[in-house]
C-alpha positions, 0 to 999 in steps of 0.5 A, spaced: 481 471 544 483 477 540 490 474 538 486 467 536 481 471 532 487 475 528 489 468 527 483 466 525 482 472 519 489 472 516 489 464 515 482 466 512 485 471 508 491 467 506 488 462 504 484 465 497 491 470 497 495 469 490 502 471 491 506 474 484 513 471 485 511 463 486 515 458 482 511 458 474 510 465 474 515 469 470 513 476 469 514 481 474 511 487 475 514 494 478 509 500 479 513 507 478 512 514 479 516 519 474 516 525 477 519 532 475 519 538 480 514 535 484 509 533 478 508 526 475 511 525 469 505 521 464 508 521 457 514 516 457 514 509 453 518 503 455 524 505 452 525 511 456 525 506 462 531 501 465 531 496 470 537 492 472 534 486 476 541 484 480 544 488 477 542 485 469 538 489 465 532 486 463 528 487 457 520 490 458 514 489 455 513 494 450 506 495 453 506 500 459 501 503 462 497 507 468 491 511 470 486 506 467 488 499 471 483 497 476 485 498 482 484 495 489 484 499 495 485 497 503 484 504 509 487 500 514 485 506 519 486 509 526 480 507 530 483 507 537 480 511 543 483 518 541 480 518 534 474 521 536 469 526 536 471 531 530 477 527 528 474 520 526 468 524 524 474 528 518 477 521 518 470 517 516 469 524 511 476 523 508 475 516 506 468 516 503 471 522 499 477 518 496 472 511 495 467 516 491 474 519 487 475 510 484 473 509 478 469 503 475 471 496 475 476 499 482 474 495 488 476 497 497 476 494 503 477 496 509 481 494 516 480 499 522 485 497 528 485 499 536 486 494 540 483 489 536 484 489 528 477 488 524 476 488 517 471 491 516 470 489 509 473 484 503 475 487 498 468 489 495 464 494 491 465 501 494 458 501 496 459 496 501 466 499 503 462 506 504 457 503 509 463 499 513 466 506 513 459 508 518 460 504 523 462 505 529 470 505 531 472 499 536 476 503 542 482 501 544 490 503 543 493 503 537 496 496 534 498 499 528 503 493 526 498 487 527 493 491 523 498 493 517 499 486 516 493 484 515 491 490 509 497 487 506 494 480 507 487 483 505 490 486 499 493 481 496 487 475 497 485 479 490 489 480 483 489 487 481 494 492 484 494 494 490 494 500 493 494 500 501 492 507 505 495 507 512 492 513 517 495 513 524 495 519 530 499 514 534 505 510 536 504 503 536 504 500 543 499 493 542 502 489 536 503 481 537 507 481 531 514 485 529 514 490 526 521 486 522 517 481 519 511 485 516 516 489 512 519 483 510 511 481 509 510 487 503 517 485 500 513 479 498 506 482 496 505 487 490 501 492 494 504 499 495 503 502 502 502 510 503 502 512 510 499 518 513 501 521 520 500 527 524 506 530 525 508 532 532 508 525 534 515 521 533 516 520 527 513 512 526 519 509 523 516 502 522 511 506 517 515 509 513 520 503 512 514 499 510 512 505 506 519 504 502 520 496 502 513 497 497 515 503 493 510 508 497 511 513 502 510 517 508 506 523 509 506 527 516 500 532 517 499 538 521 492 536 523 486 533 522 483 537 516 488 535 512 487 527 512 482 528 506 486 533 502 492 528 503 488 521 501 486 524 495 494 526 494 495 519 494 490 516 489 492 521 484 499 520 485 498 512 485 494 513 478 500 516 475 504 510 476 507 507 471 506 499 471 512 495 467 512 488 467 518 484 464 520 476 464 527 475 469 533 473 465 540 472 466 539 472 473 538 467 478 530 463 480 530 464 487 532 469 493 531 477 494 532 480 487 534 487 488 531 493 483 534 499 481 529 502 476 531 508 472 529 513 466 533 516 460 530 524 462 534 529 465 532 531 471 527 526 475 525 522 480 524 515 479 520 512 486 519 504 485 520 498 491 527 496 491 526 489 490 523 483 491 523 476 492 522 470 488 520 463 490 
């Protein structure tokens, strides 16, 4: 039952999804993070960038922007048996502070996973998201994989950029799907995946590959009172992205394309997915 409702709920997702690289689109869209020293960089134009598509230099749009896109943010959250008590309670805190932290015009929606994987809310108002939030947790164990999946399904069913914000205290161990096929998943979606993990655990390798196929990232945690602190650590890091379209020239139509995106200033780090494919 629980695989044929799964089934049920990524087709109805995929249904209304609208993919970036289908045939007949030309721009693409890439979602930078600049930083020096640890701190976002938020004065650079398109000039100070370079994108080399399959290793041809691409021509970007002279419009460049962050902070003020719209955004759609999916909590794809921890919900198995040992999240309970003090820990879900300042696991249902982190997420209302972070959805009382969007802005106008910004939407969420929310997948909780144990055994079964729910979403819980489309994207949708924040209020409705807020209220999802409050609803008890299903028990189970941890199906960590499967429920990845479908936030990228759930986060791509809506244009906009996407932000996917993934909190696990455990190790996978009740997915259908392979781990291999979400990352090649998220390698055809815009959606940005930002894990968040307590440390102790094993290191979840499945989580930071998924985290780095999209341009985001990995963060281990000491404990439970540091989920809040972080989630809002990954808004504002994601507002300070830069987002870089350009149309593909000189290149081949179809195929993995490989990203390599870089700025003339000494001394940063530039983070940004490093490819994508195009059908």
């Amino acid at each position: 039952c629980r695989l044929l409702l799964a089934a049920l709920t990524c087709i109805s997702i995929v249904q209304s999804q609208e993919p970036t690289f289908r045939g007949g689109v030309e721009k693409v869209r890439v979602d930078v993070l600049v930083t020096l020293n640890g701190n976002p960089v938020t004065t650079l134009t398109p000039g100070d960038f370079e994108i080399l598509d399959n290793g041809v230099r691409q021509r970007i749009d002279e419009d460049v922007a962050f902070e003020d896109v719209p955004l759609n943010l999916v909590m794809a959250v921890d919900a198995s048996s040992s999240v309970t008590g003090n820990r879900a309670d300042l696991l249902r805190g982190a997420c209302h502070q972070v959805l009382n932290q969007l802005k106008a015009g910004d939407q969420a929606g929310l997948v909780v996973f144990g055994d079964a994987v729910i979403v819980r809310s489309r994207i949708t108002d924040i209020a409705s998201v807020k209220a999802a939030v409050d609803r008890p947790f299903p028990p189970g164990q941890t199906a960590l994989v499967d429920a990845s999946q479908a936030s990228i399904l759930l986060a791509d069913s809506e244009p906009g950029r996407a932000l996917i914000l993934v909190f696990s205290d455990g190790l996978e161990v009740s997915s259908y799907l392979a781990a291999s096929d979400v990352v090649e998943t998220v390698k055809r979606s815009d959606a940005i995946v930002y894990g968040v993990v307590l440390r102790g655990m094993t290191r979840p390798r499945f989580l930071g590959d998924l985290a780095e196929a999209s341009g985001g990232e990995l963060f281990e945690i000491a404990s439970p009172a540091d989920i809040a602190p972080t989630f809002q650590r990954v808004l504002r890091e994601f507002r300070h992205r830069y987002v870089l379209t350009y149309t593909p020239t000189g290149i081949a139509r179809s195929g993995w394309h490989t990203l390599k995106v870089g700025v003339k200033r000494q001394g940063t780090t530039v983070k940004a997915r490093p490819g994508y494919f195009r059908h």
